[in-house]
N, C-alpha and C positions, 0 to 999 in steps of 0.2 A: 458507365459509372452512374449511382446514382442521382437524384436532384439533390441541388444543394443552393435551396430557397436564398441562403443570407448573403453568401459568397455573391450569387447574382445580382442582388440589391446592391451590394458593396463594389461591382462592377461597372454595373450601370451608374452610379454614382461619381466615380471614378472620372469617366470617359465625358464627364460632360462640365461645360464650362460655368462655374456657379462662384457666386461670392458667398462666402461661410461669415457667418455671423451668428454663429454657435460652434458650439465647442467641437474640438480642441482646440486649446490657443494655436498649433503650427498652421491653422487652415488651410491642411492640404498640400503645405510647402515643407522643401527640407529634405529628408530623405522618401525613396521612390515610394515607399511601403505606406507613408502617412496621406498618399490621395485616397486611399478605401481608407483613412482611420475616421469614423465619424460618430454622433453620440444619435437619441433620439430623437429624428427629425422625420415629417411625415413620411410615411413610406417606411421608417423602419424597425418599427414596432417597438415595445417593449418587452425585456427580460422577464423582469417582474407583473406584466400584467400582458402576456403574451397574445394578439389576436391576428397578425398577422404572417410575418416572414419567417418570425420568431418561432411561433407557433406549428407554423407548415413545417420547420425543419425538424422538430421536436417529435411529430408526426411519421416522416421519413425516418426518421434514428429508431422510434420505437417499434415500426414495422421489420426494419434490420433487425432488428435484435430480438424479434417475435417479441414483444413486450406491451401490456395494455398503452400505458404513456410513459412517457420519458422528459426529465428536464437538462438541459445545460447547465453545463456548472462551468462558472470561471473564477470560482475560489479552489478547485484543483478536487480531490477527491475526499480530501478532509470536511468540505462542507458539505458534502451529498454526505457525508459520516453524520456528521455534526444534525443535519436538518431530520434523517430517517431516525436516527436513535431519539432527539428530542421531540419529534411528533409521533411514534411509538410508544415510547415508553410514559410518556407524562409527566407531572412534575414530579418525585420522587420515586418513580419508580423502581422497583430492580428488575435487570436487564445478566442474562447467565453468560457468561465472556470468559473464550478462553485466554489463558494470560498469554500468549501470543500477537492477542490485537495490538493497532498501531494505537499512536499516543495519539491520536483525533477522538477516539471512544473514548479513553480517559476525558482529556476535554470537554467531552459533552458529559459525562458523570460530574464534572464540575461546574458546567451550565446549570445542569436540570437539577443538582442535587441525587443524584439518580446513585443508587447504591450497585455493588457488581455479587454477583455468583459465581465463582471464579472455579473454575475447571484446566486440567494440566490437558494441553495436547501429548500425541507420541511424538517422541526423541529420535531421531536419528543420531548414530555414534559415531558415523565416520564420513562426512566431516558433523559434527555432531549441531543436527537447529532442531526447532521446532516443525515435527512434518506432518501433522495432519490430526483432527479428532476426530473420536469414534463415534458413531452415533452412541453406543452403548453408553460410554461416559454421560452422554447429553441427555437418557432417558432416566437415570442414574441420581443424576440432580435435579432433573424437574417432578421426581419425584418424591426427593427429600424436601422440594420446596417449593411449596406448590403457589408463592408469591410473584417468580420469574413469572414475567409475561411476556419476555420476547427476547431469542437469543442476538447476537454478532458475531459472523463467524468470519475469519481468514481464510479463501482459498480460492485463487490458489497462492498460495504464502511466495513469500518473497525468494523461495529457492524453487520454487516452480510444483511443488507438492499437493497435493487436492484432497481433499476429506469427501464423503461420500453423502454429498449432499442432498440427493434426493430422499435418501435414508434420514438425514437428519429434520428437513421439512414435514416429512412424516409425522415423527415423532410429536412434534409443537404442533402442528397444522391441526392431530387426535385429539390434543388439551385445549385446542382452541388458542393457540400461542402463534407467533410473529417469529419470521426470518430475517434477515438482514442479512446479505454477505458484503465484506467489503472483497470486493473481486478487483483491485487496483491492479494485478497482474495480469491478468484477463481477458482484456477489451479483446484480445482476437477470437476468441475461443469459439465465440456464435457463428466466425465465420470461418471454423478448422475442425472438416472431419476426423483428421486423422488425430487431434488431438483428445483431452479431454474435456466433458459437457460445461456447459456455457452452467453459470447457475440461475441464472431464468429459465431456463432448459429444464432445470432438476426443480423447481416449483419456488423460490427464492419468493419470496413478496417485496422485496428492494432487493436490485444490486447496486452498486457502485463500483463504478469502473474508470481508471486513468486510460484516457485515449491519446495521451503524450508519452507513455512509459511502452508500451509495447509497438501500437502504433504512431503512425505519424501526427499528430496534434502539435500547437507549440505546449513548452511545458504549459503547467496549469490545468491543462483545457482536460474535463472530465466531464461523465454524463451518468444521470441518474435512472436508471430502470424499473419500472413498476409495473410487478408482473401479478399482481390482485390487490382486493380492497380491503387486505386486513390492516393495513396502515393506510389513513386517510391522505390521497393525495392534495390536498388543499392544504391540509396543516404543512407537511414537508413546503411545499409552497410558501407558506406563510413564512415557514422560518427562513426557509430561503432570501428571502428578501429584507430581513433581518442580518441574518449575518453577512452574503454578499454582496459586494456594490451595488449603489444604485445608479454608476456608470459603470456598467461593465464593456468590455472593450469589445465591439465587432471583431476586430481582426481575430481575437481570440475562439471568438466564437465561429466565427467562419472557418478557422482551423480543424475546431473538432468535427463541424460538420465533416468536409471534406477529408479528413481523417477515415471518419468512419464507412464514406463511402468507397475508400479506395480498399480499406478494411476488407470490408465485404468483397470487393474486385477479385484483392490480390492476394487475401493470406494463404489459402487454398495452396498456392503455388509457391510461393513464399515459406511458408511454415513445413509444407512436404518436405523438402529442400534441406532446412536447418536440420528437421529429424532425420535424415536418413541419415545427412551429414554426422548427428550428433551419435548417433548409434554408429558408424564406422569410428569415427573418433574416441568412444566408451569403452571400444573392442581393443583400441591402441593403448591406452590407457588405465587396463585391470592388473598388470602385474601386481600381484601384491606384494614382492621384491625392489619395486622402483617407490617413489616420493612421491609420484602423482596421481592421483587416482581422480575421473570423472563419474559424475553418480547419474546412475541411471534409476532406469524406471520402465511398467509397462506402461502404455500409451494411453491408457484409459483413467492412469490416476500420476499420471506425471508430463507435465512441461515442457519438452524437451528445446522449446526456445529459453531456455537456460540451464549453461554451460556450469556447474558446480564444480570444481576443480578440489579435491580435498587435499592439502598439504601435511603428509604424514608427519614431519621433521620440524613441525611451526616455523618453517623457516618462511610463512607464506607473505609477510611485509617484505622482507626481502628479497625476495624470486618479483613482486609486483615493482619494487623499486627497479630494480634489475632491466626488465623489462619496458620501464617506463623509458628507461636511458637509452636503451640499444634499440625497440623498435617502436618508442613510439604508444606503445599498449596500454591503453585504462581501464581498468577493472571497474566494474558495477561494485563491488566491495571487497573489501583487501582485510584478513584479519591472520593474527598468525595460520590459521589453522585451515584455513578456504579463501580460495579467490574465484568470485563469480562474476563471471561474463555473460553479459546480457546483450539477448540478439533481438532483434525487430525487426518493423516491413521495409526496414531499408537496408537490412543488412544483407553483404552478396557472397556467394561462393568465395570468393577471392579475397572477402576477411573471414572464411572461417579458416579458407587453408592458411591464411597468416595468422592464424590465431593458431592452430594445431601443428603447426612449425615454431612458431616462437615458444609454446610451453615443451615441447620434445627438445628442445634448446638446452631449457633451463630444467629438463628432468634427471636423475641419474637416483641411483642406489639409497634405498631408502634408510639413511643411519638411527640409531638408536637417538630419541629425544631429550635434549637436555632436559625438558621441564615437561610435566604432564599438561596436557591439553584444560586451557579453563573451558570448562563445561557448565560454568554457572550453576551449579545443582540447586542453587538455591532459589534459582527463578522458578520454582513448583508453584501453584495456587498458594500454597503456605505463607509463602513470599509479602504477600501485602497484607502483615498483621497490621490493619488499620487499630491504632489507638486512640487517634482522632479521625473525625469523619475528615475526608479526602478533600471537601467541599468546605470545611472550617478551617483544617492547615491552610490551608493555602492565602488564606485574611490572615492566619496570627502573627506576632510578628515573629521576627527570626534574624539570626545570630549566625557569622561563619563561624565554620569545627573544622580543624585539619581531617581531614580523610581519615588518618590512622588514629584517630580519636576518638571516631565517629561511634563505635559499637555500644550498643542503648539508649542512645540518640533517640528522636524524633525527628524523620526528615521534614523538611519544610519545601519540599520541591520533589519532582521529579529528576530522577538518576535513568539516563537512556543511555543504553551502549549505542553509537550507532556506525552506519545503519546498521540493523533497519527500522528503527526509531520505535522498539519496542520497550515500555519504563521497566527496568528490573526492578524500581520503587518510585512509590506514588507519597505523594505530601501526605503525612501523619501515620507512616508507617515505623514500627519499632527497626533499627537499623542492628542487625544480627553481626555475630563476629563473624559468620560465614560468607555474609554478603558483603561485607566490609570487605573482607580477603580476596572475593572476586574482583571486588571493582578495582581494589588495589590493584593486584597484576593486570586487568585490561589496560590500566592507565598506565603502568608500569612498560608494559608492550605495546605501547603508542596507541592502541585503540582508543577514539575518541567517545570518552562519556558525556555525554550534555547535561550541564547541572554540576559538573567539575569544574573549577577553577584556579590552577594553581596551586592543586591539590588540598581546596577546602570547597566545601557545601556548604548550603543552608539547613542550619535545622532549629527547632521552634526552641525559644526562649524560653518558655514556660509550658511547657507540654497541661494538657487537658483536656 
């Protein structure tokens, strides 16, 4: 395995008999875990102004990952979002975003002021997400506007789907334009031939990747990748230290370290494994006579450490119910229409076949659907008709609206189905009877919307 500079600090640390008279208040005592918990004391460098252990391990991670440099992050993968788009883009800049990003890019459009170019990814229809954009789309819009100076792109998105990112690097890299991918599904990818390319791989000038979501990190613990100097790595830095602690926890960090080196070890073998598994499983799975259907992919532009399971009959909150009761099973995300299972470096032969027995369980004959699938159609680019700037709603004040009121409204918040915590609407957007109608029935069918309460929203008082 690789070195893992912080972990050793934090051991050595550990084993040796000291009075603490610095922080944490437990000094060491208490449960097993809190004798490495310790803040900056000589020897253990800092976060924020990185020269030593810090620094070595940042070094290692970026070598992994073939990457010029790399930072730790233990505000999770929101802040390597948050830090790359506002030392990118600048202070109002606009930044081209398909409307698939997660709500951390919104976020920072609300830091920085920073306006969006909004572009529709392709659809998938059965079970129907967001799967991937085209470069064409992205050559398309920076053509019409030649103000974007630097995209965000999703991939591989939260259902394991990949857009072709070296194609899209391309095209920005030609105008002299910036990448950013948020790769939070990812983190294995640099180290799985059999999958598909890492996006530092495919020429990325930032990735951001969760090294707690696919590998082993505890949550949180994410890392920042800098793969050229069209985005200043100093400024990310700067903000860095802005928006995250300035105690940030060792343990945490030594998590991702060693995360990522066990990454490199073992997804190889690991990941082989899940896909072959997942491909016999797909095969089991295609009637298109039966209720269940897993989606596949070829290997070069699809994930196959996630299990998509499409619920023909939206019966799929209750098949996840169902299953939670009799064996035990928790879905990565449960919605009428798809429940997906999500696999990682820990996951073994012996819970997939108990994952491919328990849904052959609850499979049978695929009946005609009471209600059509919500497909959100209105979540297009369309979608965020800003009436107010995104960055001024969000100060005005506001007023609750019952839900089924809501239509020509102003919202005053963001409306996130989740997960996967992507906003169907952004504070100061005109609120359409369409999109009204959607969220109604997600809410309606237990799908959790964040920004609902009780079945009312915020939305602006006085629109302007």
């Amino acid at each position: 395995m690789s070195r893992t500079p912080i972990g050793d600090m934090l051991r050595d640390n550990a084993g040796r008999d000291r009075l603490r008279f610095h922080m944490p208040g437990h000094k060491g005592r208490g449960q097993k875990v809190f004798a490495a918990d310790i803040t900056e004391i000589p020897g253990a460098d800092n976060l924020h102004d990185p020269q030593g252990v810090i620094a070595e391990s940042q070094r290692v991670i970026a070598s992994l990952y073939r990457a010029r440099d790399s930072r730790l992050l233990v505000g999770g993968t929101t802040a390597g979002i948050l830090a790359a788009l506002l030392a990118g883009a600048g202070p109002e800049g606009k930044v081209l975003i398909p409307t698939n990003a997660h709500r951390s890019v919104f976020a920072a459009m609300h830091i920085g002021r920073l306006s969006g170019h909004f572009i529709d990814p392709d659809f998938e229809r059965l079970p129907w997400f967001a799967k991937s954009v085209s470069a064409a789309a992205v050559e398309t819009a920076l053509a019409r506007d030649p103000e974007i100076c630097g995209m965000i792109l999703t991939s591989p998105t939260y259902y394991g789907t990949v857009s072709d990112t070296a194609a899209i690097a391309e095209a920005l890299h030609r105008r002299g334009k910036w990448l950013i991918v948020d790769e939070a599904h990812g983190a294995h990818l640099a180290f799985w031939d059999g999958g598909p390319r890492s996006a530092i791989d495919c020429g990325a000038d930032v990735v951001v990747s969760s090294t707690h979501k696919i590998l082993g990190a505890p949550t949180m613990g994410s890392v920042l990748l800098i793969g050229s100097g069209r985005i200043d790595g100093r400024r990310i830095s700067d903000w860095l230290s802005q928006i995250e602690s300035s105690s940030p926890s060792y343990l945490l960090m030594a998590g991702i370290e060693v995360a990522v080196a066990e990454g490199a070890e073992k997804s190889s073998a690991v990941f082989d494994a899940v896909a072959e598994a997942h491909d016999w499983a797909a095969a089991r799975f295609a009637d298109p006579g039966r209720n269940l259907l897993l989606y596949d992919g070829p290997a070069e532009v699809y994930d196959k450490s996630k299990w998509v399971f499409a619920v023909r009959d939206g019966s799929g909150l209750e098949i996840a119910e169902t299953l939670r009761q009799r064996y035990g099973l928790y879905f990565e995300i449960e919605t009428p229409e798809m429940l997906l299972a999500m696999t990682g470096i820990g996951t073994t032969a012996e819970d997939l076949g108990n994952l491919v027995e328990a849904m052959a369980r609850v499979d049978g004959p695929a009946p005609a659907r009471a209600t059509p699938p919500v497909q959100l159609a209105a979540l297009s680019a369309g979608r965020f008709n800003q009436r107010v700037p995104f960055w001024r709603a969000s100060d005005l004040p506001k007023k609750s609206c019952p839900l089924t009121q809501a239509a020509g409204q102003i919202a005053g918040q963001m409306l996130i189905p989740y997960p996967p915590g992507v906003p169907a609407v952004l504070p100061g957007d005109a609120l359409s009877p369409d999109m009204v109608s959607a969220l109604e029935t997600l809410v309606r069918q237990g799908v959790p919307v964040l920004g609902v309460e009780d079945d009312q929203i915020q939305v602006l008082t006085q629109p302007r």
